[in-house]
KOLDRENTOR-617051 format. One record per residue: x, y, z of N, C-alpha, C, O in turn. Coordinates in steps of 0.2 Angstrom, whole numbers, padded with zeros to 4 digits, always signed. Last residue first. Layout:
XYZXYZXYZXYZ ...
# end
This chain:
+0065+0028-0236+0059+0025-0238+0058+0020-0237+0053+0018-0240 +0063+0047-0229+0066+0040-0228+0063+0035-0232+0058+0037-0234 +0076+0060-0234+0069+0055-0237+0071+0047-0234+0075+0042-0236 +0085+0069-0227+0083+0065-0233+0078+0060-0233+0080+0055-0229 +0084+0077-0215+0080+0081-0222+0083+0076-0226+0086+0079-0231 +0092+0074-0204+0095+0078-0209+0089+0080-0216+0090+0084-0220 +0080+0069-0199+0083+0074-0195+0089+0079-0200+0089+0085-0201 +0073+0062-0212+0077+0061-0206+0078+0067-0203+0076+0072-0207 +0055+0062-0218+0063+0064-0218+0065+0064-0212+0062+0065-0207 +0042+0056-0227+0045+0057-0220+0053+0056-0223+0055+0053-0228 +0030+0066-0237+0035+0061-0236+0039+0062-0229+0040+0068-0226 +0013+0066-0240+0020+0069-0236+0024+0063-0238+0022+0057-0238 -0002+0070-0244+0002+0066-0250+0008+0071-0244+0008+0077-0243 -0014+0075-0242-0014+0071-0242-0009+0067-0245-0010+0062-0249 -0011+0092-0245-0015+0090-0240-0014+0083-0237-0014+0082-0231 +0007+0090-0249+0000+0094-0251-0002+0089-0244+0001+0086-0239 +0019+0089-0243+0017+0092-0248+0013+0096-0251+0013+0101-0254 +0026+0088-0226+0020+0089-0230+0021+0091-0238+0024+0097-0238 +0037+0080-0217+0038+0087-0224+0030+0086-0226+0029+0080-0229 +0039+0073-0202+0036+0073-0208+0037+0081-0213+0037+0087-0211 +0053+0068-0193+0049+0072-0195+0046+0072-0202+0050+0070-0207 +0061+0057-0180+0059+0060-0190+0054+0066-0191+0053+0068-0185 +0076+0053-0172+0071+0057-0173+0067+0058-0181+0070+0060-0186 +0079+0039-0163+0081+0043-0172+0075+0045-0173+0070+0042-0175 +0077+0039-0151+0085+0037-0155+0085+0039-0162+0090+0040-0165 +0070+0049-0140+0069+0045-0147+0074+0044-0148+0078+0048-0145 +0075+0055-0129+0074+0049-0128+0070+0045-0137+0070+0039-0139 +0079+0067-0131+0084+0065-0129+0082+0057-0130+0086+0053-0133 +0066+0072-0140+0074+0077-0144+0078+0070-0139+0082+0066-0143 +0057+0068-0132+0058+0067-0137+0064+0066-0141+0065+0062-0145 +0058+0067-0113+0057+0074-0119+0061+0067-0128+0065+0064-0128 +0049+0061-0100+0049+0060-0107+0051+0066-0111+0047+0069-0113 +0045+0063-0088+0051+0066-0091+0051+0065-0098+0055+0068-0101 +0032+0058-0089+0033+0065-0084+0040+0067-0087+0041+0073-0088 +0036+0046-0091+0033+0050-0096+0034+0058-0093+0036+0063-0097 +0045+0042-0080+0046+0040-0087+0042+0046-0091+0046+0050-0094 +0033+0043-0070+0039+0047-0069+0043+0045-0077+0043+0051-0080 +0023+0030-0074+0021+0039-0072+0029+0042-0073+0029+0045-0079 +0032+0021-0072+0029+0023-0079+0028+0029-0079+0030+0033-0083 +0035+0020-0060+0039+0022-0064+0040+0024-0071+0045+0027-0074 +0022+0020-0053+0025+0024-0053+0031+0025-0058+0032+0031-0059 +0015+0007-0054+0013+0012-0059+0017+0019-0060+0016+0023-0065 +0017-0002-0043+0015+0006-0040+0013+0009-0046+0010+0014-0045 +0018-0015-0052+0016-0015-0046+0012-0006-0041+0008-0005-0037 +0025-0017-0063+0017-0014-0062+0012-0011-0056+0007-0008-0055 +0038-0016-0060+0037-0011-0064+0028-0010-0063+0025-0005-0063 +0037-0030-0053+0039-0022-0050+0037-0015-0055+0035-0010-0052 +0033-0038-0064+0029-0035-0059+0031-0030-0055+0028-0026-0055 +0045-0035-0073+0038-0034-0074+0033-0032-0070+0030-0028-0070 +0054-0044-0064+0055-0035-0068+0048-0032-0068+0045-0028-0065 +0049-0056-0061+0050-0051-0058+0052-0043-0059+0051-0038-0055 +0051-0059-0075+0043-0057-0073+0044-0055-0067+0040-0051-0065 +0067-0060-0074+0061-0055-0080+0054-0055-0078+0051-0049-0079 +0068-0070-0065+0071-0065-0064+0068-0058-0069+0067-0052-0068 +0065-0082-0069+0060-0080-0063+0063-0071-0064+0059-0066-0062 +0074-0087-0076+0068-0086-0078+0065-0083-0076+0060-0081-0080 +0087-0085-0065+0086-0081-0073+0081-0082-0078+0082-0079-0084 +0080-0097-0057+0082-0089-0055+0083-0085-0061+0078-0081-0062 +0081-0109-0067+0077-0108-0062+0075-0098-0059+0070-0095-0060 +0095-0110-0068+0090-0106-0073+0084-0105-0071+0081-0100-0073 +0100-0112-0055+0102-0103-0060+0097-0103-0063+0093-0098-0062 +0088-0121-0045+0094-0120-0051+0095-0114-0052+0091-0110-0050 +0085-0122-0028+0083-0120-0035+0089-0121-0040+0095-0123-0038 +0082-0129-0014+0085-0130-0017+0082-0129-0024+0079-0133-0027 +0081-0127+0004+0078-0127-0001+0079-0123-0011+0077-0118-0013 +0090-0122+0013+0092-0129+0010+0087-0128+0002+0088-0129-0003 +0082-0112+0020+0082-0118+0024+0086-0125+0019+0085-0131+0020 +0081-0101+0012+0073-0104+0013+0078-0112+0018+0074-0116+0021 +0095-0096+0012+0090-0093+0017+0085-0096+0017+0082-0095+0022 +0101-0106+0003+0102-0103+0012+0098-0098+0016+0097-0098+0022 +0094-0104-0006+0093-0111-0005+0095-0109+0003+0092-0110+0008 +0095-0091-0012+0090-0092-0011+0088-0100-0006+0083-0101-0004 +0110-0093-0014+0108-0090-0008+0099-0091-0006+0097-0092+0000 +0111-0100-0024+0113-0103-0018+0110-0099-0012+0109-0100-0006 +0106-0092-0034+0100-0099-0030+0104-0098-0026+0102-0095-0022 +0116-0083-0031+0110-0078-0031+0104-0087-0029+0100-0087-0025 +0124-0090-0041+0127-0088-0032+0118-0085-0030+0116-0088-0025 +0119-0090-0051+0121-0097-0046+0123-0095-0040+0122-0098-0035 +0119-0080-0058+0112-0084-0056+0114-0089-0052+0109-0093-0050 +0126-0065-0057+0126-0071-0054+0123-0076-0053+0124-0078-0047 +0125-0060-0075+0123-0059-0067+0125-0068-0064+0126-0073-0067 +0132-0053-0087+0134-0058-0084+0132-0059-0077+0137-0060-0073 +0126-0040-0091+0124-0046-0094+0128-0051-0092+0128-0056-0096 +0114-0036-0075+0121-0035-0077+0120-0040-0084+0116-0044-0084 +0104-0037-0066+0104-0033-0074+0108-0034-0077+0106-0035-0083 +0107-0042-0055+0104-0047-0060+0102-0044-0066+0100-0047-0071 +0115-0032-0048+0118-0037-0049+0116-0041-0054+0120-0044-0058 +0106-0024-0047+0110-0021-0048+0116-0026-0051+0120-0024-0055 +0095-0031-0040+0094-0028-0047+0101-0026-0049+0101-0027-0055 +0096-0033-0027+0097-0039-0032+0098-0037-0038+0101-0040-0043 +0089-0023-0020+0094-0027-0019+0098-0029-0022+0104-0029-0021 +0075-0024-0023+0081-0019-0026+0087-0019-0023+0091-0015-0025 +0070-0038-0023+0071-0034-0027+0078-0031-0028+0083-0033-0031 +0066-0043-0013+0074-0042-0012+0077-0039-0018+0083-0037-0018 +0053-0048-0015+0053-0044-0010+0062-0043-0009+0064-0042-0003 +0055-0056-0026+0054-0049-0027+0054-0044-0020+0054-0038-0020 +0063-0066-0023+0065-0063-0028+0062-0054-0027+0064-0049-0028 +0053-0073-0015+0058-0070-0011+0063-0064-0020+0065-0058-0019 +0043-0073-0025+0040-0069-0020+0048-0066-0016+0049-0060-0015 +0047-0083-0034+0048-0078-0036+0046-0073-0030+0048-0067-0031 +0049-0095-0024+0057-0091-0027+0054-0085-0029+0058-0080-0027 +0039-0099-0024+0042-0095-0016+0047-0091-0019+0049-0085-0017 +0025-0094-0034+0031-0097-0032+0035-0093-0026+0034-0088-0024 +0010-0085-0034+0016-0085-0035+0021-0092-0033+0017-0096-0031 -0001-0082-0025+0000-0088-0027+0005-0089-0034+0003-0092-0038 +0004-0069-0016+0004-0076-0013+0002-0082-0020+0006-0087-0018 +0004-0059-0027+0010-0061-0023+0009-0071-0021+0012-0076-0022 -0012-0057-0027-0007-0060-0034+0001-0063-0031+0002-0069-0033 -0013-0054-0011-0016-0061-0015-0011-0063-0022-0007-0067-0022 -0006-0041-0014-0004-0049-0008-0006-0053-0010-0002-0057-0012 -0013-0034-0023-0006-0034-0024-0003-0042-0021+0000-0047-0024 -0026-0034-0016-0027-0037-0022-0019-0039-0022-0017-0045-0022 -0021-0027-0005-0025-0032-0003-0021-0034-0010-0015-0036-0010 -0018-0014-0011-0012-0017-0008-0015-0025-0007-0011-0029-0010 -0029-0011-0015-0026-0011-0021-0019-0015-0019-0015-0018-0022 -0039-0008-0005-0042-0012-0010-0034-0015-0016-0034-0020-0019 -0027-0004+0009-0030-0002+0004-0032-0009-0001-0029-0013-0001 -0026-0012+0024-0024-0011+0019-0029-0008+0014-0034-0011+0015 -0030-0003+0040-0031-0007+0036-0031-0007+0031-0035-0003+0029 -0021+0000+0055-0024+0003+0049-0025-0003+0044-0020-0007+0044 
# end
């Protein structure tokens, strides 16, 4: 069977990438759990990257650059996780400081905290 318009375009963007970022991404979900962290491993994570391409030899910073537009494009990649984000999205848990407006007249409100004081 033959790939879809949107898988196609995905392999082309992929291919003219970097080798590091390709292996990065296709190891993705493997790798996240450890390069989220605020102290990731980016030195063992090249060396490994250098053991599997055959020696072929990156830096940490190399890897902990490469490691954010790898986020990025995963997250662009299916649009799924965005889809599912909002699909749960409720307000009340995921805003961190809820406001609400007080109207006074038609064109004239002030905004208030969750407690009802006045922000300014």
């Amino acid at each position: 069977m033959s790939k879809s318009v949107g898988e196609q375009v995905e392999q082309i963007r992929l291919e003219r990438r970097s080798p590091l970022f390709r292996w990065l991404y296709e190891h993705h979900d493997e790798l996240a759990p450890m390069l989220n962290k605020a102290r990731a491993p980016w030195a063992a994570t090249a060396e490994t990257y250098a053991r599997s391409k055959g020696g072929k030899v990156v830096t940490r910073q190399a890897v902990r650059k490469a490691w954010p537009m790898v986020k990025a494009a995963k997250g662009r990649s299916g649009g799924a996780p965005v889809r599912a984000r909002l699909e749960n999205f409720d307000p009340k848990r995921d805003v961190p400081f809820p406001v609400e407006a007080l109207r006074k007249d038609d064109d004239d409100f002030e905004i208030h905290d969750v407690m009802g004081r006045p922000i300014k």
